[in-house]
N, C-alpha and C positions, 0 to 999 in steps of 0.2 A: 291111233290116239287122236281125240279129235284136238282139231285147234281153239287156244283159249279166246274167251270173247272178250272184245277191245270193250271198253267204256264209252259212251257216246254215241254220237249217228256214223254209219259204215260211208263209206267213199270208194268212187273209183271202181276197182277189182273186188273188193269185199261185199258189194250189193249182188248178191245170191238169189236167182228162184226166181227175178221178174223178166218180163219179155219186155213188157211195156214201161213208160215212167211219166207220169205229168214232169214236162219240163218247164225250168223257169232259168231266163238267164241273167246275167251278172247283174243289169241293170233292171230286175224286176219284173221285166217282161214274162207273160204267158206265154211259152212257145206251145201249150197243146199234149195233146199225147204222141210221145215220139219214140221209135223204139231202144232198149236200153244201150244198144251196141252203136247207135249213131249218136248216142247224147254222150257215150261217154268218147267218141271219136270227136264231137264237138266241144268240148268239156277238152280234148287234149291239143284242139287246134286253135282253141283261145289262151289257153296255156294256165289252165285253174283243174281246179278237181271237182268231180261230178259228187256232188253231198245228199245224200238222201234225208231228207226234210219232215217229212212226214211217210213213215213204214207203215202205218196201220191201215191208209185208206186204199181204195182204189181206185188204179193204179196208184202206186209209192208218189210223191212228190220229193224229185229233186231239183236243185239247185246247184248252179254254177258258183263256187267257194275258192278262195284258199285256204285249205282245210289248217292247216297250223295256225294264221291268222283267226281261224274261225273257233278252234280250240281254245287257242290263248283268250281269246275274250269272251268264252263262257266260265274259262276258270274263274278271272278277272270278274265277275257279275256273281260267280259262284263266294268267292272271296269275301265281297263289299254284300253281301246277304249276311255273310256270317258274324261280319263284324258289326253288324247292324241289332243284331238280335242280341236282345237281353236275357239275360236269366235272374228271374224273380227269386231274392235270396228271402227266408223267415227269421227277421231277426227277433230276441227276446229280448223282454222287459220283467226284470223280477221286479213285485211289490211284495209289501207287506200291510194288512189290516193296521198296524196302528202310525201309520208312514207320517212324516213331519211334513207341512207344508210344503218347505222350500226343497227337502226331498223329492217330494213332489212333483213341483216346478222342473226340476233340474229333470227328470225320467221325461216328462210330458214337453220337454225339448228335444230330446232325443229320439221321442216316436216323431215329433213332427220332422226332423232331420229324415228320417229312416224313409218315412211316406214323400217327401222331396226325390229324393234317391228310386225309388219305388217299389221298393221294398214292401213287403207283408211283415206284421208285427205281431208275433204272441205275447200277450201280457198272461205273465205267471204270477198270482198271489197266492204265496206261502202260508199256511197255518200251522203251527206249533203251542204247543201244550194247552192250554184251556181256551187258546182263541178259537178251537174249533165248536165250540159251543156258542160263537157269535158270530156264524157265516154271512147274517143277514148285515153285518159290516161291511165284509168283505166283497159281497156284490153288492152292497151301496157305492165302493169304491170303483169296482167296475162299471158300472152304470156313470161315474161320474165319468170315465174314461171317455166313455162310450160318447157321452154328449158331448163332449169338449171335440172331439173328432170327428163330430157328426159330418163337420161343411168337407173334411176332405179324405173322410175315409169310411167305408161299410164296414156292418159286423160278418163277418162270413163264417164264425161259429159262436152260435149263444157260451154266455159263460158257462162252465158249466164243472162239477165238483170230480175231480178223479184223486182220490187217495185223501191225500192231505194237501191239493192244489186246487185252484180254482185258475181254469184255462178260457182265454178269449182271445180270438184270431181274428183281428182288423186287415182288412187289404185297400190299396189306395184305389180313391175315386179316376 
């Protein structure tokens, strides 16, 4: 059964297959190409672990580590990467063709809230029973959208009519 593979760079007894190694010591220094059995005899007479740095090239580049210290602060970086990253949520906005001003107003505070946030916005307007015989309304009103949002957000899909809705997908500048 073979043995399962660690996560990360191999150390120590776990670097397999090479003769040779670019060495590099604790303090950053080039030591050269040196062979792997006296880097890793040097690596246990400084009292650190021989870390392999770069596998792909040749020879391997290792480094003089402590390997637990040297783990713990890529999880550490691994961590503060993830918590860093965003996920772009698409929030909606239902309208309607015959929508009241101050309705209005009140929706077109909430996409600018949403675009703050940075969030992508679907504006949904609904048509029911004979407004669909006055669409050219209802992308008037997206168009008005459209410009009002011009300074802080693209169109990233024209309006555009599926069923009985009329869909436009703003994402922020």
């Amino acid at each position: 059964m073979p043995a399962p593979q660690k996560d990360g760079p191999r150390a120590n007894r776990d670097i397999r297959g090479v003769r040779d190694v670019q060495l590099i010591d604790q303090d950053g220094q080039n030591k050269g190409v040196v062979s792997f059995f006296d880097a890793l005899a040097m690596a246990e007479e400084v009292g650190l672990d021989l870390v392999e740095i770069a596998p792909n090239s040749v020879p391997p580049v290792c480094k003089f580590l402590d390997y637990g210290r040297f783990r713990f602060l890529e999880q550490k970086k691994q961590n503060e990467a993830r918590k860093r990253q965003k996920t772009v949520e698409v929030k909606e906005i239902k309208l309607r063709p015959g929508i009241d001003k101050h309705d209005y107003d009140t929706k077109m505070k909430s996409v600018h809230r949403f675009f703050e946030e940075g969030d992508k916005v679907k504006v949904t307007l609904r048509f029911r029973g004979r407004e669909m015989a006055h669409q050219d309304i209802g992308l008037r009103l997206l168009e008005r959208v459209k410009t009002e949002t011009a300074e802080i957000a693209k169109v990233e899909s024209e309006p555009m009519l599926e069923g009985r809705q009329m869909i436009m997908i703003l994402a922020p500048r």
